[in-house]
N, CA, C and O atoms as a CHARMM CRD file, in Angstrom:
* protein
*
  356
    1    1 UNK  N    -11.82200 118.50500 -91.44500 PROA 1      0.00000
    2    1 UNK  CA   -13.14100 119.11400 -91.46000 PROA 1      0.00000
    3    1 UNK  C    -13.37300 119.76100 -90.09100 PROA 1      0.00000
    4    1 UNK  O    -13.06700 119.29300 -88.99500 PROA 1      0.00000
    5    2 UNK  N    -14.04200 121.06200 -90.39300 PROA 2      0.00000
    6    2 UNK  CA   -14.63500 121.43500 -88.87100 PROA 2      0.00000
    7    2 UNK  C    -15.27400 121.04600 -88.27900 PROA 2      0.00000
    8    2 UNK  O    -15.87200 120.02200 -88.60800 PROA 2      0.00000
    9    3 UNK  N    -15.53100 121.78800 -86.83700 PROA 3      0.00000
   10    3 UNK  CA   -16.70900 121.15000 -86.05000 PROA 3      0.00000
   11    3 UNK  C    -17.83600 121.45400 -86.87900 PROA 3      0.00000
   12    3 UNK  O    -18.70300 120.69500 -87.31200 PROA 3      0.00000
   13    4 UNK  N    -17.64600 122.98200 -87.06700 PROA 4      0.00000
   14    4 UNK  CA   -19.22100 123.40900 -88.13100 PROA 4      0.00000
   15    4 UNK  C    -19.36400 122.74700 -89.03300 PROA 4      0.00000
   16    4 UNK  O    -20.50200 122.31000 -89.20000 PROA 4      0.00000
   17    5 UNK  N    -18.40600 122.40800 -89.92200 PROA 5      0.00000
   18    5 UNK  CA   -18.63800 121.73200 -91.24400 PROA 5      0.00000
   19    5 UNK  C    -19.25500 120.11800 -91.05200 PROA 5      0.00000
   20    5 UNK  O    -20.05000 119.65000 -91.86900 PROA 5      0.00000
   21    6 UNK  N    -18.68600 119.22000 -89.65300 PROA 6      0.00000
   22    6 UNK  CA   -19.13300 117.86500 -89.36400 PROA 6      0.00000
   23    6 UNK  C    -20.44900 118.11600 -89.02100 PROA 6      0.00000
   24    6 UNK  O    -21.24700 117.34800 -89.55900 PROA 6      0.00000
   25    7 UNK  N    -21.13000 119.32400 -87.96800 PROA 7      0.00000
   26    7 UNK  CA   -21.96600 119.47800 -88.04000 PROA 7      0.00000
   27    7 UNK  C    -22.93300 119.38300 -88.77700 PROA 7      0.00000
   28    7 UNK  O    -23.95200 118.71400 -88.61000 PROA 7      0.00000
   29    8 UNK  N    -22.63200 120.08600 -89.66500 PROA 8      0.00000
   30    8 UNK  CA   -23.85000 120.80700 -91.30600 PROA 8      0.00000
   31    8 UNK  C    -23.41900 119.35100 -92.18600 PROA 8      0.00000
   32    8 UNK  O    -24.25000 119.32100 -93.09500 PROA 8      0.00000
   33    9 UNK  N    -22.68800 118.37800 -92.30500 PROA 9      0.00000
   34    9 UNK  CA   -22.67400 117.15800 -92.94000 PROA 9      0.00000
   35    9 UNK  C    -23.60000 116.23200 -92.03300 PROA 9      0.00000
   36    9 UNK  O    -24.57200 115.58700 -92.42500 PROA 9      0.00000
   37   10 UNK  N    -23.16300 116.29100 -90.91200 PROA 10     0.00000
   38   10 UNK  CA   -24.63100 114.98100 -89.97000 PROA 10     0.00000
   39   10 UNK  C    -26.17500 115.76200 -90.32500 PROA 10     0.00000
   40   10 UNK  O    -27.15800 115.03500 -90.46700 PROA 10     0.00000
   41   11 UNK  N    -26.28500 116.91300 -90.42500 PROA 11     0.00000
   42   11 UNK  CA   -27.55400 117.36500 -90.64900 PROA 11     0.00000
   43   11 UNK  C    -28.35200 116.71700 -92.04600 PROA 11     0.00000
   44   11 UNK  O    -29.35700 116.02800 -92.22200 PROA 11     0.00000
   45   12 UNK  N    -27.23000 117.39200 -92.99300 PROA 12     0.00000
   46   12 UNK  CA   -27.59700 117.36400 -94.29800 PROA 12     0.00000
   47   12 UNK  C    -27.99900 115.56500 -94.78900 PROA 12     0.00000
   48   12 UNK  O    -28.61400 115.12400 -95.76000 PROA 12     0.00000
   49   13 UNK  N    -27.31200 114.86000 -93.59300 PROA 13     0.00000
   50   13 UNK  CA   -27.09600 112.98100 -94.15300 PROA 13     0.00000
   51   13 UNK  C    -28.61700 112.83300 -93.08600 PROA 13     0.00000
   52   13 UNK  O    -29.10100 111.70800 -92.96200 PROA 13     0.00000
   53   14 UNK  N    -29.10100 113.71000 -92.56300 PROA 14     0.00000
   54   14 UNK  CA   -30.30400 113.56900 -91.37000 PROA 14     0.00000
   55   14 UNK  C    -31.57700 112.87000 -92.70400 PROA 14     0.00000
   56   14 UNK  O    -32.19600 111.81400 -92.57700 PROA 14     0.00000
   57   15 UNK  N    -31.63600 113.50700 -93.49400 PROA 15     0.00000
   58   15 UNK  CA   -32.75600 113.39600 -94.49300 PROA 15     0.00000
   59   15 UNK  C    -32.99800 111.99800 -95.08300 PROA 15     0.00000
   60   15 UNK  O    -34.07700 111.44600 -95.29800 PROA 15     0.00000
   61   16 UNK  N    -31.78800 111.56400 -95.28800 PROA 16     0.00000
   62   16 UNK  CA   -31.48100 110.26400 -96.20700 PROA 16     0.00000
   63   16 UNK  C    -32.05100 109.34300 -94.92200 PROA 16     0.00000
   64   16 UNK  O    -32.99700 108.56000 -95.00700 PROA 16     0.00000
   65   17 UNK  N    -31.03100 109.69500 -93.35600 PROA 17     0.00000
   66   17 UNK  CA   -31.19900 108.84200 -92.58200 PROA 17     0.00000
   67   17 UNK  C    -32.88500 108.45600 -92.08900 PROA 17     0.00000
   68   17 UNK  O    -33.29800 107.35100 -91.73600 PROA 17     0.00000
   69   18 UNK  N    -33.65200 109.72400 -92.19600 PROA 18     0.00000
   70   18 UNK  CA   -34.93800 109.70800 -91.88900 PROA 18     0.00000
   71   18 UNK  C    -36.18000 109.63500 -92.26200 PROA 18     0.00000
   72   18 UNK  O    -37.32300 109.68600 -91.80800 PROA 18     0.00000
   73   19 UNK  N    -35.20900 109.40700 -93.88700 PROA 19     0.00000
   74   19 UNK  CA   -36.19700 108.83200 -95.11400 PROA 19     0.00000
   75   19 UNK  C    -36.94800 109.91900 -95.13200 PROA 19     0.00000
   76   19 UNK  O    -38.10700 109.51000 -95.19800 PROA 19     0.00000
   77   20 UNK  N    -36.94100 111.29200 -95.10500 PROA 20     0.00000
   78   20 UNK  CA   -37.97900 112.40400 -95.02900 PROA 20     0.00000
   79   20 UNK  C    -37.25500 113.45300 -96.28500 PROA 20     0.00000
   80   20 UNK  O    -36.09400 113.67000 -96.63200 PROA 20     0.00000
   81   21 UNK  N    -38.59700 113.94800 -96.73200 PROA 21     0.00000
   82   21 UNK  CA   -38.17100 115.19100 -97.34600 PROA 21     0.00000
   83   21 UNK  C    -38.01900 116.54800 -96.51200 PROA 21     0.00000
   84   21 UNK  O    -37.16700 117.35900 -96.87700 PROA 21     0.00000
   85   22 UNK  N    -38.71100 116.77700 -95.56000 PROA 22     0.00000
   86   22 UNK  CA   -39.05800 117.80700 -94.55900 PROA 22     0.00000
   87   22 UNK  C    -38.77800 117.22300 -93.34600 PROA 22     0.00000
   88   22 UNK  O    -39.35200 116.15500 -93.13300 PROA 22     0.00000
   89   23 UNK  N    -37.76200 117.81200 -92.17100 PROA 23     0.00000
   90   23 UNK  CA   -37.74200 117.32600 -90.85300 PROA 23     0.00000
   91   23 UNK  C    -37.48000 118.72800 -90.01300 PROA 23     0.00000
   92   23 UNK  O    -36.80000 119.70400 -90.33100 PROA 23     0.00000
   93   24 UNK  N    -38.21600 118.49100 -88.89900 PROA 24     0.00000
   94   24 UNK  CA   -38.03300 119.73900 -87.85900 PROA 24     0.00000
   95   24 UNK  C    -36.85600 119.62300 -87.10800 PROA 24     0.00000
   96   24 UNK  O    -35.98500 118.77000 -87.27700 PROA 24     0.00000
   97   25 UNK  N    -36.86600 120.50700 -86.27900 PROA 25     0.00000
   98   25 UNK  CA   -35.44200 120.81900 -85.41100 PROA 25     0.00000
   99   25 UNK  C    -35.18700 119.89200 -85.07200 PROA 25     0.00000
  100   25 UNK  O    -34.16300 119.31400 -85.43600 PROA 25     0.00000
  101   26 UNK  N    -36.43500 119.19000 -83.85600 PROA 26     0.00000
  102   26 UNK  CA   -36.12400 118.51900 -82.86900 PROA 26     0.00000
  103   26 UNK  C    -35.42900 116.98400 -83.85800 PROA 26     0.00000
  104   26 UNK  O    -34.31600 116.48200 -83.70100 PROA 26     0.00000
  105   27 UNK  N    -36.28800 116.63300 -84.63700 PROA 27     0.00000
  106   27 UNK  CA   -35.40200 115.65600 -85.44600 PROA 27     0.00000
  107   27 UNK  C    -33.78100 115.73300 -86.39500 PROA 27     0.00000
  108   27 UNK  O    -32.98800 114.83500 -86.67800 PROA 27     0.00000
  109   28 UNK  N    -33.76500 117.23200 -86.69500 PROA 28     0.00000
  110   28 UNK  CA   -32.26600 117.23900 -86.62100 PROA 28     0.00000
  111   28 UNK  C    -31.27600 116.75000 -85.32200 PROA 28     0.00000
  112   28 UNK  O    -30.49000 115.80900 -85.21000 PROA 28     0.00000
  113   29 UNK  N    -31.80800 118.14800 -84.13200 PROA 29     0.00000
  114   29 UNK  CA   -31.33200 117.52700 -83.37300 PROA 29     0.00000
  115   29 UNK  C    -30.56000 116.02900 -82.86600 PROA 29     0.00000
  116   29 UNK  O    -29.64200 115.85100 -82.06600 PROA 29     0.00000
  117   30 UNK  N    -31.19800 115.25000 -83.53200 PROA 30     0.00000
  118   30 UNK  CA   -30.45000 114.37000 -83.71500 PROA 30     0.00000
  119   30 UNK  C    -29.32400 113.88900 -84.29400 PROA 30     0.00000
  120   30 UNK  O    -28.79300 112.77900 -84.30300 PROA 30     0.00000
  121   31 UNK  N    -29.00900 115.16400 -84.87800 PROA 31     0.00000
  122   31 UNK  CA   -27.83200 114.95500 -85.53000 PROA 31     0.00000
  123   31 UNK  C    -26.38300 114.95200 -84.30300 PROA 31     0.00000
  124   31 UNK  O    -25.26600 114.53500 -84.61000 PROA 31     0.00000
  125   32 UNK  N    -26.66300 115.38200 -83.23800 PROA 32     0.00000
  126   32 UNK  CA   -25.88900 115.48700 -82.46300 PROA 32     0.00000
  127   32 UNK  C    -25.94200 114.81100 -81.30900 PROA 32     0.00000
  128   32 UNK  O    -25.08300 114.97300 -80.44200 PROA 32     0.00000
  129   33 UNK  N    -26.88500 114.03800 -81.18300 PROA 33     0.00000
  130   33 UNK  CA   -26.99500 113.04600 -79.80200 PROA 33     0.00000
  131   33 UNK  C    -27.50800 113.54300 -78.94000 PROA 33     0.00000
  132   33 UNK  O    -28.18900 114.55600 -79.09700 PROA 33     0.00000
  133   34 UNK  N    -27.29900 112.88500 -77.61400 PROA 34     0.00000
  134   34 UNK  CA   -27.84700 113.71600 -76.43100 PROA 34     0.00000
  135   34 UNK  C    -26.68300 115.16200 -75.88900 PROA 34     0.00000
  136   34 UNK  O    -27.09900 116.01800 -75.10700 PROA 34     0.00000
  137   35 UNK  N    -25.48800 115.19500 -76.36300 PROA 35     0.00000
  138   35 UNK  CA   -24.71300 116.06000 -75.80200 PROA 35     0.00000
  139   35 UNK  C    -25.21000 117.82300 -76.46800 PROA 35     0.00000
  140   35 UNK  O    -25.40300 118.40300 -77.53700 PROA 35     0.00000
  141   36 UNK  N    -25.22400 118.03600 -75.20500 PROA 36     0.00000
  142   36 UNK  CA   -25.76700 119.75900 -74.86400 PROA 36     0.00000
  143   36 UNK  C    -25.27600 120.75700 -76.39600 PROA 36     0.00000
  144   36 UNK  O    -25.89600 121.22200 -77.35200 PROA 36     0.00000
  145   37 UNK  N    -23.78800 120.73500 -75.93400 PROA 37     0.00000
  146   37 UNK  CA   -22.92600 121.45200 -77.08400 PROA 37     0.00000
  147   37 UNK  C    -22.73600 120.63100 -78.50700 PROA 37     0.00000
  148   37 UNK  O    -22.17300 121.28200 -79.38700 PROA 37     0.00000
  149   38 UNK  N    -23.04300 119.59500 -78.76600 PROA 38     0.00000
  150   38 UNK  CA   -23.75200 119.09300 -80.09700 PROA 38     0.00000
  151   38 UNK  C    -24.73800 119.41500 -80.30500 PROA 38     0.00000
  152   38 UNK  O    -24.73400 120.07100 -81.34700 PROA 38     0.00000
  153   39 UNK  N    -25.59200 119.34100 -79.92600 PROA 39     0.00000
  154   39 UNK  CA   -27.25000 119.92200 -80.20400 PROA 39     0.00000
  155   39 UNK  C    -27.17200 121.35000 -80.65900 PROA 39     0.00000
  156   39 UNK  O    -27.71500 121.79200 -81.67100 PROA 39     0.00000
  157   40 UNK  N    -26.34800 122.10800 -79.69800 PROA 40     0.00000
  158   40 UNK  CA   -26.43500 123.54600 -80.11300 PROA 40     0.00000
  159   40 UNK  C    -25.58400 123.92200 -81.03600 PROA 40     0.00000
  160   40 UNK  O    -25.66100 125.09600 -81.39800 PROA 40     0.00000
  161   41 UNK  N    -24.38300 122.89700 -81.76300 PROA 41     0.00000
  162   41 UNK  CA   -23.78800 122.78200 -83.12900 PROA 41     0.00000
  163   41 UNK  C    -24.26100 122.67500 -83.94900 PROA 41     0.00000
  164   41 UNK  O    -23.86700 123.21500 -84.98300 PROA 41     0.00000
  165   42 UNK  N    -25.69900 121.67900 -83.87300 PROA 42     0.00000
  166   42 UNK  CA   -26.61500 121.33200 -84.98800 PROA 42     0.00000
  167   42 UNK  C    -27.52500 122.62100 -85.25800 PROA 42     0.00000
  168   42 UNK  O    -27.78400 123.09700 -86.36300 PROA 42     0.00000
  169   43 UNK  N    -28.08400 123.22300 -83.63300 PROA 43     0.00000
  170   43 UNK  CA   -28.83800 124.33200 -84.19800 PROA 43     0.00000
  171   43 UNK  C    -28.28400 125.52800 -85.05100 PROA 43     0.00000
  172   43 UNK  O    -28.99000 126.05900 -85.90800 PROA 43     0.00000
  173   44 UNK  N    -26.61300 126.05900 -84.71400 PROA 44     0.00000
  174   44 UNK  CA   -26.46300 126.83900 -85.67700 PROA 44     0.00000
  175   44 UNK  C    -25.69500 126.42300 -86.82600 PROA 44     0.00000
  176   44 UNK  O    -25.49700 127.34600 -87.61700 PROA 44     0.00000
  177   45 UNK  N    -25.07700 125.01900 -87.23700 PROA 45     0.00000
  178   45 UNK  CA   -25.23900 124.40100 -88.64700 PROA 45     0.00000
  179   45 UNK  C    -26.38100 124.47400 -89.40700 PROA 45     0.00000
  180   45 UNK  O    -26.10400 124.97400 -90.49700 PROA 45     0.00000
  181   46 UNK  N    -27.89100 124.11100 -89.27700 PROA 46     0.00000
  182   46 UNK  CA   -29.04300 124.82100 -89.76500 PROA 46     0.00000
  183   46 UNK  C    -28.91000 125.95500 -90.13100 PROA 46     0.00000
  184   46 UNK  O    -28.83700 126.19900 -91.33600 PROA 46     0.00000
  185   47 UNK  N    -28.83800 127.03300 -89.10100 PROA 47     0.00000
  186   47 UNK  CA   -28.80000 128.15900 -89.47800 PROA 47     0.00000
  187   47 UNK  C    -28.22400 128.82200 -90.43800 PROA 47     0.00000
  188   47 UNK  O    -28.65600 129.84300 -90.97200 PROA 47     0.00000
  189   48 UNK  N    -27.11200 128.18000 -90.70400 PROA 48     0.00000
  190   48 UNK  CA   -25.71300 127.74000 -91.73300 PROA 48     0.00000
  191   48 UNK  C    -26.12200 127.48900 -92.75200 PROA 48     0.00000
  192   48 UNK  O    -25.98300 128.28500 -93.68100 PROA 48     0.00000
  193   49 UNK  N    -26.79200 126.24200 -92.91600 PROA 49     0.00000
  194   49 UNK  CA   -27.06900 125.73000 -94.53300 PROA 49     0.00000
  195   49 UNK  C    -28.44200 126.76100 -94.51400 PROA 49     0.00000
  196   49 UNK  O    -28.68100 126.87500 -95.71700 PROA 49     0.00000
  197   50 UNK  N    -29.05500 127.24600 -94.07500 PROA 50     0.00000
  198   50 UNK  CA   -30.01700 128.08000 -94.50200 PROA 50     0.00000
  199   50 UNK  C    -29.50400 129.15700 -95.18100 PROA 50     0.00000
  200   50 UNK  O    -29.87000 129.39700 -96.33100 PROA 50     0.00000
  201   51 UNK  N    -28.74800 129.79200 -94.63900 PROA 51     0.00000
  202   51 UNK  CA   -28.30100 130.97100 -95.19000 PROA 51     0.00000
  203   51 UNK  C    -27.21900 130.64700 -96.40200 PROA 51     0.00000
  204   51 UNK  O    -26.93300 131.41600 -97.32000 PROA 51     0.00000
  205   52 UNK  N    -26.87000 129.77500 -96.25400 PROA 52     0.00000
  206   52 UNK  CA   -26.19800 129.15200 -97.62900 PROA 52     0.00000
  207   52 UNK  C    -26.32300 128.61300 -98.44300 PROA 52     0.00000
  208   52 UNK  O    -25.47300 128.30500 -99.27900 PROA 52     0.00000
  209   53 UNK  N    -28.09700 128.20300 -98.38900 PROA 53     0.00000
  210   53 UNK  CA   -29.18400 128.26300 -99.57100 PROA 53     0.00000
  211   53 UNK  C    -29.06000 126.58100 -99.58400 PROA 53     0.00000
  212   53 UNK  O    -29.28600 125.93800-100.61000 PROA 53     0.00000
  213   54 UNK  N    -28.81900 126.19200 -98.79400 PROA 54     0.00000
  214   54 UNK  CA   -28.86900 124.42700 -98.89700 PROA 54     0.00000
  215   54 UNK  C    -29.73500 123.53200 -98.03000 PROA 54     0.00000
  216   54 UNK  O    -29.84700 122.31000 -98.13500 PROA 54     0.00000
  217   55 UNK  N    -30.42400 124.45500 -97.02200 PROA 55     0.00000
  218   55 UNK  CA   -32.05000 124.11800 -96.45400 PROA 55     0.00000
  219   55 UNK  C    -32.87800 125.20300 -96.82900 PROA 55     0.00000
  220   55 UNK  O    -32.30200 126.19000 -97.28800 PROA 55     0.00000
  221   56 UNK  N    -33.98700 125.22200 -96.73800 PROA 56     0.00000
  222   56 UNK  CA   -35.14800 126.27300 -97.20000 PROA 56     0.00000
  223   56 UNK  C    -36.15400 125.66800 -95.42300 PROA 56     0.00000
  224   56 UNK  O    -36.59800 124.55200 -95.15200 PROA 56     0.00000
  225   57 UNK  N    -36.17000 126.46600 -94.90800 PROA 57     0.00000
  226   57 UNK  CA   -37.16200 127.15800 -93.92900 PROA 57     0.00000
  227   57 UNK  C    -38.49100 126.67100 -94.04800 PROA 57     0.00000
  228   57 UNK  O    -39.02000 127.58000 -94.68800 PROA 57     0.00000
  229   58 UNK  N    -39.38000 125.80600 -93.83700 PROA 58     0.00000
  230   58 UNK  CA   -40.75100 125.56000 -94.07000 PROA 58     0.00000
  231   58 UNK  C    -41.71500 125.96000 -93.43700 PROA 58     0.00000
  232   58 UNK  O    -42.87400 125.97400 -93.85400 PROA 58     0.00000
  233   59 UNK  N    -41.35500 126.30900 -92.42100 PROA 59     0.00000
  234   59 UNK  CA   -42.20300 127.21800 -91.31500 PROA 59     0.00000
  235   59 UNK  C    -42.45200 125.98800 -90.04300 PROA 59     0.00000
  236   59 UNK  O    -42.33000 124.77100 -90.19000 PROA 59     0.00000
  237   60 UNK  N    -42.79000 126.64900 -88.92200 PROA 60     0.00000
  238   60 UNK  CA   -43.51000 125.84200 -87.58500 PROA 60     0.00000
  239   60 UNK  C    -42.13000 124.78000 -87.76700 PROA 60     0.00000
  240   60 UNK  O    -42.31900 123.62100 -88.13400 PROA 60     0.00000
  241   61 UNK  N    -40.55500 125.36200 -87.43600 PROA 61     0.00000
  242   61 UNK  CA   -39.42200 124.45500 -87.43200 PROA 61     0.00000
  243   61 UNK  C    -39.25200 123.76800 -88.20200 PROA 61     0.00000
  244   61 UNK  O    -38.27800 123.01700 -88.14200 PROA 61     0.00000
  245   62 UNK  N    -40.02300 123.73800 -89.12700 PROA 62     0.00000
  246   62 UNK  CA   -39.46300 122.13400 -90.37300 PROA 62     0.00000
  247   62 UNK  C    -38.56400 122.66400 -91.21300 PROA 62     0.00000
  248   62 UNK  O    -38.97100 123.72000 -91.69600 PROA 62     0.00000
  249   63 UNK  N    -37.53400 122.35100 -91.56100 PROA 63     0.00000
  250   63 UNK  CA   -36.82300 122.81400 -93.29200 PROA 63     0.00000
  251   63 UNK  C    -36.38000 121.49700 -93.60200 PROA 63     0.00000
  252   63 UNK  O    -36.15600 120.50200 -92.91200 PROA 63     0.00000
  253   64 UNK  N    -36.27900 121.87700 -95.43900 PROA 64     0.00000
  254   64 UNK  CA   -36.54500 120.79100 -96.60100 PROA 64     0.00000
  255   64 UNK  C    -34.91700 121.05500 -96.83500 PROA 64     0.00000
  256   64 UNK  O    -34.18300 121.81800 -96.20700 PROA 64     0.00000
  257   65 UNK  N    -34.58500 120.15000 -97.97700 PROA 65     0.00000
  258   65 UNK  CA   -33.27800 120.10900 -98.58800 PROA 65     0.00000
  259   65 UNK  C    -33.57500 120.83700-100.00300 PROA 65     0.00000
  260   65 UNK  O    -34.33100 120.36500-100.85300 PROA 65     0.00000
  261   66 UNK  N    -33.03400 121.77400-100.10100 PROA 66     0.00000
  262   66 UNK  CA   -33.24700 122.85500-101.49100 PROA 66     0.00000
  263   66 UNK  C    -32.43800 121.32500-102.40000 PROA 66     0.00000
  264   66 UNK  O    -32.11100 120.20200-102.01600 PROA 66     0.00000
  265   67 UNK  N    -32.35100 122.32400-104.23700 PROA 67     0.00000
  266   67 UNK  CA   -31.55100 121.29100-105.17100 PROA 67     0.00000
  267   67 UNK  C    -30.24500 121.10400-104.86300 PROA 67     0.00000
  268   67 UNK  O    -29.60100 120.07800-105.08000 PROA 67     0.00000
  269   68 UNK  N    -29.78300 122.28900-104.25800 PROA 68     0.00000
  270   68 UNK  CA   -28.47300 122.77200-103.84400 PROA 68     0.00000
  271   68 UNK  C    -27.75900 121.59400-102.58600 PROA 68     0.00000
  272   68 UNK  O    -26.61200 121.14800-102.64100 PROA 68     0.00000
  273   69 UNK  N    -28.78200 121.27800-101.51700 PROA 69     0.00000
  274   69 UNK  CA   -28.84100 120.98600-100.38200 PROA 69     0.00000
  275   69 UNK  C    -28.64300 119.24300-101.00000 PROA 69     0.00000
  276   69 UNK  O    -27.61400 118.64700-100.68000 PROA 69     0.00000
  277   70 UNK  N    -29.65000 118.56800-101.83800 PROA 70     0.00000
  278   70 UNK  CA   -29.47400 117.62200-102.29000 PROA 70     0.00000
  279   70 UNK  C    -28.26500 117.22700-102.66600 PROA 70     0.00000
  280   70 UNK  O    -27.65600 116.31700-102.10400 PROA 70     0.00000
  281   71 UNK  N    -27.76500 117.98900-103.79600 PROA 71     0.00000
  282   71 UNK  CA   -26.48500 117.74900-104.25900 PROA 71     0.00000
  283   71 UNK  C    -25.19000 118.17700-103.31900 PROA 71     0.00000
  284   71 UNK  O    -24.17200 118.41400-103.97000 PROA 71     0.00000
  285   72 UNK  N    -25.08700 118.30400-101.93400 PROA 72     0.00000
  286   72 UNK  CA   -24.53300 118.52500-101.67300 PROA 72     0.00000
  287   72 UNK  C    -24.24900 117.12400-100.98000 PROA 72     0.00000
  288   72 UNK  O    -23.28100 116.36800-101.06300 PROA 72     0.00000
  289   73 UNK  N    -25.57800 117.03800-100.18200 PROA 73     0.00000
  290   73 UNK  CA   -25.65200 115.87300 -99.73900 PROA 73     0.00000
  291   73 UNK  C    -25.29600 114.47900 -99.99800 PROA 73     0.00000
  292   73 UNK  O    -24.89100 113.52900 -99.32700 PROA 73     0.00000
  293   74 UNK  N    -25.65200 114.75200-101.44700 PROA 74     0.00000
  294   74 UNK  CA   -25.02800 113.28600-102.62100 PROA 74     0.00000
  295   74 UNK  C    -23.52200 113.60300-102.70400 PROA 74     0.00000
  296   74 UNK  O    -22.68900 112.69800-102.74200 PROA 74     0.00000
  297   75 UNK  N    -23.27000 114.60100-102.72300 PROA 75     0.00000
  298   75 UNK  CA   -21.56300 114.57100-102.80700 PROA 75     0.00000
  299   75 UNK  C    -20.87600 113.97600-101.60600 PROA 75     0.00000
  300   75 UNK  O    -19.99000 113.12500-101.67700 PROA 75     0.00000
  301   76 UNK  N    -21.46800 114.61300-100.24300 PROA 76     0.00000
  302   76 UNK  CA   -21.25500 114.14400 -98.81700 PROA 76     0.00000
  303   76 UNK  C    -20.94100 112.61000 -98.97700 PROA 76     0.00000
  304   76 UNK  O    -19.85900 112.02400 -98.95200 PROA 76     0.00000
  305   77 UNK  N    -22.21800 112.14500 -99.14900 PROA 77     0.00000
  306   77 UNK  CA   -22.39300 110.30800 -99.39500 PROA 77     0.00000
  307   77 UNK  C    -21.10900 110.00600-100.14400 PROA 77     0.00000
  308   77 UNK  O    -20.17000 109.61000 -99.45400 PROA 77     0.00000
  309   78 UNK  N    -20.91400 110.13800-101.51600 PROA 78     0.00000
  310   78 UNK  CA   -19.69300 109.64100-102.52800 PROA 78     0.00000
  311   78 UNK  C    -18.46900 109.76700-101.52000 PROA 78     0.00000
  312   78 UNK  O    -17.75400 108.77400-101.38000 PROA 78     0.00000
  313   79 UNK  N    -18.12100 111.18000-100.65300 PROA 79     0.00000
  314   79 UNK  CA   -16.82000 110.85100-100.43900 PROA 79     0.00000
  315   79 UNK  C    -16.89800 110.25500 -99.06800 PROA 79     0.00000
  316   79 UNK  O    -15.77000 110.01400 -98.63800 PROA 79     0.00000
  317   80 UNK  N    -17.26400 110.13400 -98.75400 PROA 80     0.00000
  318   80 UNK  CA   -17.59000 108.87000 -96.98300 PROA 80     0.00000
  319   80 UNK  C    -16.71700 108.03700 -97.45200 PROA 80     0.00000
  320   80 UNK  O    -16.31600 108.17200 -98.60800 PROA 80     0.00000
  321   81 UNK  N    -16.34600 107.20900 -96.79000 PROA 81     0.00000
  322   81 UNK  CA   -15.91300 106.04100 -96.92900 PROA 81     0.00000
  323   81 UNK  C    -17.09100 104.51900 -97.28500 PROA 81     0.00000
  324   81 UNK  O    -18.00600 104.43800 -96.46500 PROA 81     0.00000
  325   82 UNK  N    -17.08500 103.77300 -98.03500 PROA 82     0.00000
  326   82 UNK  CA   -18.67600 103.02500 -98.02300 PROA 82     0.00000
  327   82 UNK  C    -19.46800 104.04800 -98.67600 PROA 82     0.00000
  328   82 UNK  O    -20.67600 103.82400 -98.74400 PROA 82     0.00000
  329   83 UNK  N    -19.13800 104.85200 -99.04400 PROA 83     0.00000
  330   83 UNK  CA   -20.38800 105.54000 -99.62000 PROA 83     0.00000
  331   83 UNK  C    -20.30900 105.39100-101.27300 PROA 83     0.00000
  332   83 UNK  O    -19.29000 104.86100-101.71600 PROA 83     0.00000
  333   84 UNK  N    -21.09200 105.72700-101.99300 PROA 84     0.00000
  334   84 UNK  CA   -21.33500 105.79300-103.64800 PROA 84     0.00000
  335   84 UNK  C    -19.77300 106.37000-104.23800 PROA 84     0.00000
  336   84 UNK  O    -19.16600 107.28600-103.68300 PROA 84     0.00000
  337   85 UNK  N    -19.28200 105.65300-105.44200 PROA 85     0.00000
  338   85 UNK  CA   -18.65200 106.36300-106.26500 PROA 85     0.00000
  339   85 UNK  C    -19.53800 106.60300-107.38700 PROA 85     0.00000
  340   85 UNK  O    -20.46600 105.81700-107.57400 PROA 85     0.00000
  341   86 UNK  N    -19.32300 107.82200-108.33100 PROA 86     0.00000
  342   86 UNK  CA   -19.37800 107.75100-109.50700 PROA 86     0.00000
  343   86 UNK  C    -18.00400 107.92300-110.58200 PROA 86     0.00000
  344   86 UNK  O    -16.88100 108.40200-110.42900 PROA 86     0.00000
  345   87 UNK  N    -18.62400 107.35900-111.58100 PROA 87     0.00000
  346   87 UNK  CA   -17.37500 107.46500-112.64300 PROA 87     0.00000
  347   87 UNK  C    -18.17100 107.45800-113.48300 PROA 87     0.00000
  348   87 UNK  O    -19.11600 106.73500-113.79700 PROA 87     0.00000
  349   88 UNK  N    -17.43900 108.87700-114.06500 PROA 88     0.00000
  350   88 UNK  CA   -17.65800 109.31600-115.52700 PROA 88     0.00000
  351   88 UNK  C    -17.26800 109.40300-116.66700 PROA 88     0.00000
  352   88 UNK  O    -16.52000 110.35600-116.88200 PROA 88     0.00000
  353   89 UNK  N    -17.52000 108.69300-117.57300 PROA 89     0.00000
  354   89 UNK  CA   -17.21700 108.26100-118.82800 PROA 89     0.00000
  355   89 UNK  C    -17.19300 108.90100-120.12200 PROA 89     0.00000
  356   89 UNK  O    -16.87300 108.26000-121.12200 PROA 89     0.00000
């Protein structure tokens, strides 16, 4: 996986982690810790799943997880390690 792609996966797992439907930058931000050039990975991973239709923009910095963004996210979770399987029958 890439840096961009680990990026835009800590973002997208930000929601679950923050129990929020809507979170602003500065709480993404956290997706990257205190390091300078993480932070500014996270800001243009956002920028990333925005334009790739998997955050939606809420205005005054907040964006939500589109349906797209959800299910991406749930897929993220399944293949983690510890994370959800499904099996389909």
């Amino acid at each position: 996986m890439s840096a961009t792609e680990e990026a835009a996966a800590r973002v997208l797992g930000m929601f679950e982690v923050m129990g929020k439907d809507a979170l602003d930058l500065h709480e993404l931000f956290e997706a990257g810790g205190n390091d300078p050039d993480a932070r500014r990975a996270v800001f243009f991973a956002v920028e990333n799943l925005v334009e790739r239709g998997l955050l939606e923009e809420r205005g005054n910095d907040f964006y939500s997880l589109t349906d797209a963004g959800r299910e991406a996210a749930r897929k993220r979770k399944a293949e983690r390690p510890g994370g959800e399987t499904r099996h389909d029958e």
